[in-house]
C-alpha positions in Angstrom: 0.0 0.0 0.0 1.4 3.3 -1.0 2.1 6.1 1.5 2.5 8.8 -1.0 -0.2 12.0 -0.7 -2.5 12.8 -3.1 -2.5 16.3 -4.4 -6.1 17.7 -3.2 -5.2 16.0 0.5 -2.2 18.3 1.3 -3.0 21.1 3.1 -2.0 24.5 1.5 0.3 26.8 2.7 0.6 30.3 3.9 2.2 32.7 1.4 5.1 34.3 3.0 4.6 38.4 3.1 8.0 39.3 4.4 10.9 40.3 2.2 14.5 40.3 2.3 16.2 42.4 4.5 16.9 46.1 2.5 20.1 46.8 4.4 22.5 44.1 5.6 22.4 43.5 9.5 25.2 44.9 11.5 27.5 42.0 12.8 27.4 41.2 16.5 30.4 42.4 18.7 32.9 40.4 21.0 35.0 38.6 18.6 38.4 39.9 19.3 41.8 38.5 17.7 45.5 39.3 17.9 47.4 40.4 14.5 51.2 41.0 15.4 50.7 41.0 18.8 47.9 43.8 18.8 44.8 42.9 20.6 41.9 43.7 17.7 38.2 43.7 18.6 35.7 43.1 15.2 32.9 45.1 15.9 30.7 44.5 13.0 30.0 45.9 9.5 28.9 49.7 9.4 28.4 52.0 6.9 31.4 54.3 5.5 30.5 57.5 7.8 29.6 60.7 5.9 29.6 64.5 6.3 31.7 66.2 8.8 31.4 63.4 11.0 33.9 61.6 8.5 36.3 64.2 8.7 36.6 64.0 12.3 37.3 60.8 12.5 40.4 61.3 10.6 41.7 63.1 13.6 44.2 61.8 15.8 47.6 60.9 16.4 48.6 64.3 14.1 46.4 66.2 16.4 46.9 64.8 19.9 50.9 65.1 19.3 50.9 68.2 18.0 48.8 69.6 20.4 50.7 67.8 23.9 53.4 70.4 22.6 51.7 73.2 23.9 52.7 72.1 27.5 53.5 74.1 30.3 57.0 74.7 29.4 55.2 75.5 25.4 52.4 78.0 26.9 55.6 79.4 28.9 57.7 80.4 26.6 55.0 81.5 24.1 53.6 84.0 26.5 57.5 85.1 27.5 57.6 86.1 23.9 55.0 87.9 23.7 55.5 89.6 27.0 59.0 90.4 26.0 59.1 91.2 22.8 55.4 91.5 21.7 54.2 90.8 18.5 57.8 90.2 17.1 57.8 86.5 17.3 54.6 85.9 15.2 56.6 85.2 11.6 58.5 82.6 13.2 55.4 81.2 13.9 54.1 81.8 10.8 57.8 80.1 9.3 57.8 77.3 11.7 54.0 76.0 10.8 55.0 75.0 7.5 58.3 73.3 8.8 56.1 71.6 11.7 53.9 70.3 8.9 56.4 69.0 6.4 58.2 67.1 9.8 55.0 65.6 11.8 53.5 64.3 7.9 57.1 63.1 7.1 56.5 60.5 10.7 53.1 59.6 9.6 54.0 58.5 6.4 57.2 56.6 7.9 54.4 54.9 10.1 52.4 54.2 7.5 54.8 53.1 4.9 56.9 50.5 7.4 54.9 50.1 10.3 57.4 50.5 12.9 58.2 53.6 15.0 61.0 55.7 14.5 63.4 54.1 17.4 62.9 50.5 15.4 64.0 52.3 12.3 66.8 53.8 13.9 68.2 50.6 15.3 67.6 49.0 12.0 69.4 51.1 9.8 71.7 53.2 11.7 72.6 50.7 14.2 72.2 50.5 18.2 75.1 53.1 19.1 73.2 55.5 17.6 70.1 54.2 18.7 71.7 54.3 22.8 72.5 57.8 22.0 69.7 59.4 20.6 67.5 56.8 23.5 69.7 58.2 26.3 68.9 61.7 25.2 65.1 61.0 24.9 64.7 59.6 28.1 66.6 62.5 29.8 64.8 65.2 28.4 61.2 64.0 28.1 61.6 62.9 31.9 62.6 66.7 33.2 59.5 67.7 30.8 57.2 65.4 32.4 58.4 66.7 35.6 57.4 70.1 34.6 53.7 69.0 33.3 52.6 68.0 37.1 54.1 71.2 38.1 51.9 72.9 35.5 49.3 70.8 36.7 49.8 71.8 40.1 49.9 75.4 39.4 46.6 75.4 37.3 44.7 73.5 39.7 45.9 76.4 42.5 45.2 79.3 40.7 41.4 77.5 39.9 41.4 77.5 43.8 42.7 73.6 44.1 46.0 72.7 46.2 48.5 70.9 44.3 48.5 68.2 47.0 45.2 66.8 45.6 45.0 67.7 41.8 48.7 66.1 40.8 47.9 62.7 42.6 44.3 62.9 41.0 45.9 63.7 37.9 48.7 61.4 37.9 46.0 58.3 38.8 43.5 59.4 36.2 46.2 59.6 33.7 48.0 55.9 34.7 44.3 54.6 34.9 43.3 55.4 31.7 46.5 54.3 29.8 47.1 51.4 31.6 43.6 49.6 31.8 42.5 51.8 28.5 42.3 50.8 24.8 44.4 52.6 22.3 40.8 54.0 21.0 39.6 54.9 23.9 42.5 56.6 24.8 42.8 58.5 21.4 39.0 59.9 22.1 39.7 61.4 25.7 43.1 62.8 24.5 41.2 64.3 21.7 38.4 66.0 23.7 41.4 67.7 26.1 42.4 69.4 23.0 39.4 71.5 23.2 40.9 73.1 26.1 42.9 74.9 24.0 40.3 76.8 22.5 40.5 79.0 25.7 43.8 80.8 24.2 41.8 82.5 21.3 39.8 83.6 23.6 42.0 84.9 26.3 43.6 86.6 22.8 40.5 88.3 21.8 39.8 89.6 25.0 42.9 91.2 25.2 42.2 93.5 22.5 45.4 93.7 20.8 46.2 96.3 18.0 45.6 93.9 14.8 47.7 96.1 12.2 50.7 95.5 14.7 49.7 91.8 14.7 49.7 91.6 11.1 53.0 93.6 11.0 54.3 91.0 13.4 53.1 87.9 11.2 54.3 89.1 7.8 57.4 91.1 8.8 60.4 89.2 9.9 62.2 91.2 12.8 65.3 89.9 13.9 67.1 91.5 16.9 70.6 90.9 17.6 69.7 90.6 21.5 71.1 87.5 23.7 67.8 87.5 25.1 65.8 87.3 21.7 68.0 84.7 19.9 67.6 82.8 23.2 63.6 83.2 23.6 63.6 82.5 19.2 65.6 78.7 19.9 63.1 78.3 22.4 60.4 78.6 20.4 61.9 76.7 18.2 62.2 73.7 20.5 59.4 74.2 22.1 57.4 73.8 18.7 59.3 71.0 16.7 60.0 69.0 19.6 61.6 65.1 19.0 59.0 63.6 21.6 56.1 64.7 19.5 57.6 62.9 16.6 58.4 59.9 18.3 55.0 60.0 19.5 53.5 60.7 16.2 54.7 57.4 14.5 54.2 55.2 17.1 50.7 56.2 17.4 49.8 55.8 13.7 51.8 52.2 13.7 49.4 51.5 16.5 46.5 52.5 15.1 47.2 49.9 12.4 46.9 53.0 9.4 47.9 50.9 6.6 50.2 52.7 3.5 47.2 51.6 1.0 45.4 54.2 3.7 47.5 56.9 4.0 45.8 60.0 3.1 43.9 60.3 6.3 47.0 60.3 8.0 48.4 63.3 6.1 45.7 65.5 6.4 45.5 64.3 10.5 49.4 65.8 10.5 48.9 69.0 8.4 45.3 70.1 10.3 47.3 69.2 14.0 50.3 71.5 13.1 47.9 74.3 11.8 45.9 74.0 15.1 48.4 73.7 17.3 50.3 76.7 16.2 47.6 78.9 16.0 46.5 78.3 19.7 50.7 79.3 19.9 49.8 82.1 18.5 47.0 82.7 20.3 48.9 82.7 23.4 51.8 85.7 21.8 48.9 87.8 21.1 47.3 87.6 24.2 50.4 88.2 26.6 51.4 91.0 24.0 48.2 93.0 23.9 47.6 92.8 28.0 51.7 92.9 29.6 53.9 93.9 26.5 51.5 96.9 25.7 50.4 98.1 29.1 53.9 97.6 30.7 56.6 97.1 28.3 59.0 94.2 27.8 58.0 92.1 31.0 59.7 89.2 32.3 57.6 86.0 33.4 59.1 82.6 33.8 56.3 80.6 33.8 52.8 79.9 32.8 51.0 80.7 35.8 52.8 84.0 36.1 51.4 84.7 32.3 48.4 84.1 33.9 48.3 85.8 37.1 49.6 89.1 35.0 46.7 89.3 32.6 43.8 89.5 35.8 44.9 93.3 36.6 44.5 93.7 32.2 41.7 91.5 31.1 40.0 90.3 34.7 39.6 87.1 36.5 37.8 85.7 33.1 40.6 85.8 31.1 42.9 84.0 33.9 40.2 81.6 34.4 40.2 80.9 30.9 44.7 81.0 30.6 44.1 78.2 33.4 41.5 76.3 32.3 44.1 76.0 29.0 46.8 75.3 31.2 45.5 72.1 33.1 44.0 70.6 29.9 47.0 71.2 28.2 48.9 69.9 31.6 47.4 66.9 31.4 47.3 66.4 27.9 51.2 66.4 27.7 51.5 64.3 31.0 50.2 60.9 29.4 51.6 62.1 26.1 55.4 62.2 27.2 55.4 59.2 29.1 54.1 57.2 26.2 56.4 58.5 23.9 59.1 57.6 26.0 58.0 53.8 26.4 58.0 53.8 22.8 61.2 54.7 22.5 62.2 52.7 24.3 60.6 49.7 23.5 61.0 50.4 20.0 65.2 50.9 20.4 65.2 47.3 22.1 62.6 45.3 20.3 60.5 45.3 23.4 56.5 44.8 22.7 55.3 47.9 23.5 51.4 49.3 22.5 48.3 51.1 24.7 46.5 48.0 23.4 48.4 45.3 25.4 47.8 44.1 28.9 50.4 44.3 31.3 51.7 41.2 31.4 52.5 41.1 27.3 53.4 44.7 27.7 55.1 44.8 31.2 58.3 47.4 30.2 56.1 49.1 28.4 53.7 50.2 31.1 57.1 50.1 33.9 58.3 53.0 32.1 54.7 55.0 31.6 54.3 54.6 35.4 57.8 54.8 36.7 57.4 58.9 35.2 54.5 58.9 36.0 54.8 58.3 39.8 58.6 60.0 39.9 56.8 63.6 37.7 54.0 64.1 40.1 55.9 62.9 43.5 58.7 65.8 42.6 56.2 68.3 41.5 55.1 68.0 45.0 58.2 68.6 46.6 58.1 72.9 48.0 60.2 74.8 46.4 61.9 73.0 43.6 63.9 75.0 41.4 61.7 74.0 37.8 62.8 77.0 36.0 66.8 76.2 35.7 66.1 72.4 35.2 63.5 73.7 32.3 66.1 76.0 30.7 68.8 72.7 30.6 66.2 70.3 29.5 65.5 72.7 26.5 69.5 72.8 25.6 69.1 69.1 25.7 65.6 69.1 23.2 67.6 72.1 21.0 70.6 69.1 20.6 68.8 66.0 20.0 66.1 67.5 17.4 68.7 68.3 14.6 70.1 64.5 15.0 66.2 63.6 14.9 65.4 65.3 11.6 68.9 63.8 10.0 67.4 60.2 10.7 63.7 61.4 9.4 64.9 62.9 6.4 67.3 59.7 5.6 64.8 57.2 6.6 62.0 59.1 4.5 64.1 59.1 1.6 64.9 55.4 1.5 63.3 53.9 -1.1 63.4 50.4 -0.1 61.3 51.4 2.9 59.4 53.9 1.1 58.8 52.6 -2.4 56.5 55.4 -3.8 55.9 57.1 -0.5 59.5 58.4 -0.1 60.0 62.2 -0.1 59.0 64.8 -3.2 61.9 67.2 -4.2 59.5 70.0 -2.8 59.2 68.1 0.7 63.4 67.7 0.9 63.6 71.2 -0.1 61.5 72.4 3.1 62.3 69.6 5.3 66.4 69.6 5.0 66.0 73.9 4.9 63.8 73.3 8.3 67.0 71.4 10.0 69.6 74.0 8.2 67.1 76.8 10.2 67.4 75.2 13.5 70.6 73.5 13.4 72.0 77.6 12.9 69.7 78.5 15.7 71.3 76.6 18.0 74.4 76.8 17.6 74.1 80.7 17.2 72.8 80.5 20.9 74.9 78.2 22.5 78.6 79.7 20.7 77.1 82.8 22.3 76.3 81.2 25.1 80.0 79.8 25.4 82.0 83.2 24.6 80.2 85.1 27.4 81.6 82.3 29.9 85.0 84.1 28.6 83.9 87.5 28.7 83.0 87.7 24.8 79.9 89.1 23.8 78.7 87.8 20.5 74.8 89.8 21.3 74.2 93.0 22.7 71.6 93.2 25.8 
């Protein structure tokens, strides 16, 4: 006996009303996998942001590097220029954006083109003498400048009515938390909302109410004073701008954030928008000190931050110190997570040590040692009363002035080598600006410490 159906005794079936899906579903989170040792979490499939969303996105290591160089010891000897010398200073600013473009996109695309920071490169090519050397320096200098970031810490949080005694341990425990138990994303959001701190210096600026035909007259007219005091305050601003731990930091962050060389062109516009932003806050601070302390009193000396800030209240009122504070803590704390991590990089990178914001500590154990041994010795010092930060600050700056032409000789060889480069290596135009911008500080310097040197015998090379 068959068991087969006959057609009229099946029953019929519903007709299905729902349709495909019109946009494919997003992919569920929580798979995460390591590539090359970095811990990578797939979040799903999204669509390709548009607008100015998608341009903000772009931002970040060119932004957060450029901008940790307007630190305490930065927003000090800005506003000493201004105060000093007034508008005088504002074509070197002018000058030095393009040079600070040219350098910070020459790291990015290093980044981008080998994937390794510039210490790895160093050690690579040059060898590790060179790499102990220019390591030794790094570690040095970038340790006295993290030093002097809890101190400007400290003195923000005080002149906002905060002791020192609790703002630098909060800070220094905010800032170890979040890079420590943080992801490198995470980490490159917060950093990038503390930039908007420095939107407080235009401000302060504007409220000043400086003569604008004399700032103009400063930007596009080059004045050059043969004055000890003015070649010295000019190499500081030249450190202070191009400085080697926010190249360092630069490349290491773009290696980390896995920017691939197929990918690059979000990286170059990160670099050139950071270097414009960060020098017109610069700027911002020149024009402000000029307008309230150079015009109302004449060339005034101030050797720190705080005292820029404490001179503008009798000018501008409490807003505007409120306001030169506000900057100064942001840009504080900003700069204290910024030079620590630079440092491990270098570090790591000059010994082959597995270094990244994205490890844990046990993979990444030097890595985070070094973050938190500057950490912890930077804001226990900046505690100690009375600790002479303006001398140490002056010989950390000699040491910066040094190590940054040896820097931009190993960027300029390295970004010219075409077997790491292949068709990412350097323009003519780009050699042209970047070798002229090491022949501009390289003279610099030496023109301030030779002076320097002959007044020890009773030479003077500048008048006073």
């Amino acid at each position: 006996m068959s068991n087969e159906l006959k057609p009229e005794e099946l029953e019929p079936i519903e007709p299905v009303t729902a349709g495909l899906p019109t946009a494919p579903r997003r992919l569920s989170a929580g798979l995460r996998v390591n590539i090359r040792g970095r811990s990578i979490k797939l979040r799903g499939l999204k669509r390709q942001p548009k607008g100015l969303m998608r341009w903000l996105l772009i931002l970040g290591p060119g932004l957060i590097a450029t901008s940790a160089g307007n630190d305490a010891g930065g927003i000090a000897t800005y506003s000493s220029a201004g105060a000093e010398f007034g508008y005088d200073l504002i074509w070197v600013m002018i000058v030095l954006t393009v040079s600070f473009a040219v350098v910070q996109e020459m790291c990015a695309r290093l980044g981008a083109a080998t994937g390794r920071g510039l210490l790895a490169l160093i050690r690579e090519r040059f060898g590790i003498g060179w790499t102990l050397f220019t390591v030794g320096i790094v570690v040095v200098a970038n340790g006295g400048v993290t030093l002097s970031e809890f101190v400007g810490i400290g003195a923000a949080s005080e002149l906002l009515g905060v002791s020192r005694y609790i703002s630098v341990p909060i800070g220094a425990v905010l800032l170890w938390y979040l890079v420590v138990y943080g992801s490198y994303a995470k980490v490159e959001k917060i950093f990038l909302l503390m930039t908007l701190v420095f939107f407080a210096y235009p401000i302060a600026a504007f409220m000043g109410k400086p003569d604008w035909t004399a700032v103009a007259h400063g930007a596009f007219v080059p004045t050059i004073k043969l004055d000890s005091a003015y070649i010295f305050l000019l190499v500081g601003v030249l450190g202070t701008t191009i400085t080697p731990y926010i190249q360092i930091f630069q490349q290491s962050s773009v290696v980390e954030r896995g920017a691939a060389r197929r990918h690059y062109g979000p990286e170059k516009i990160d670099a050139y928008f950071g270097s414009v932003f960060s020098n017109l806050m610069s700027i911002s601070m020149i024009v402000a000190t000029a307008a309230t302390l150079f015009a109302v009193s004449g060339s005034t000396k101030i050797e720190s931050a705080a005292d820029a800030a404490k001179a503008l209240e009798p000018v501008v009122g409490s807003s505007a110190t409120t306001l030169f504070a506000v900057g100064l803590l942001g840009a504080s704390l900003l700069a204290g997570a910024v030079l620590p991590l630079a440092t491990s990089y270098a570090v790591s990178e000059a010994f082959g040590i597995p270094k990244g914001v994205n490890l844990d500590f046990r993979r990444g154990k030097t890595f985070f040692s070094i973050f938190t041994t500057l950490i912890v010795v930077g804001a226990g010092i900046a505690l100690i009363p009375n600790v002479p930060i303006f001398p140490l600050l002056v010989g950390i700056q000699v040491l910066n002035g040094v190590l940054l032409p040896l820097v931009l000789v190993f960027i300029l060889l390295l970004v010219n080598d075409e077997s790491l480069m292949g068709d990412l290596k350097n323009s003519r135009t780009k050699n042209v600006l970047g070798w002229g911008t090491f022949v501009m500080i390289t003279v610099a310097v030496v023109v301030m410490l030779g002076g320097q040197m002959l007044e020890m015998f009773g030479f003077k090379l500048f008048g006073n």
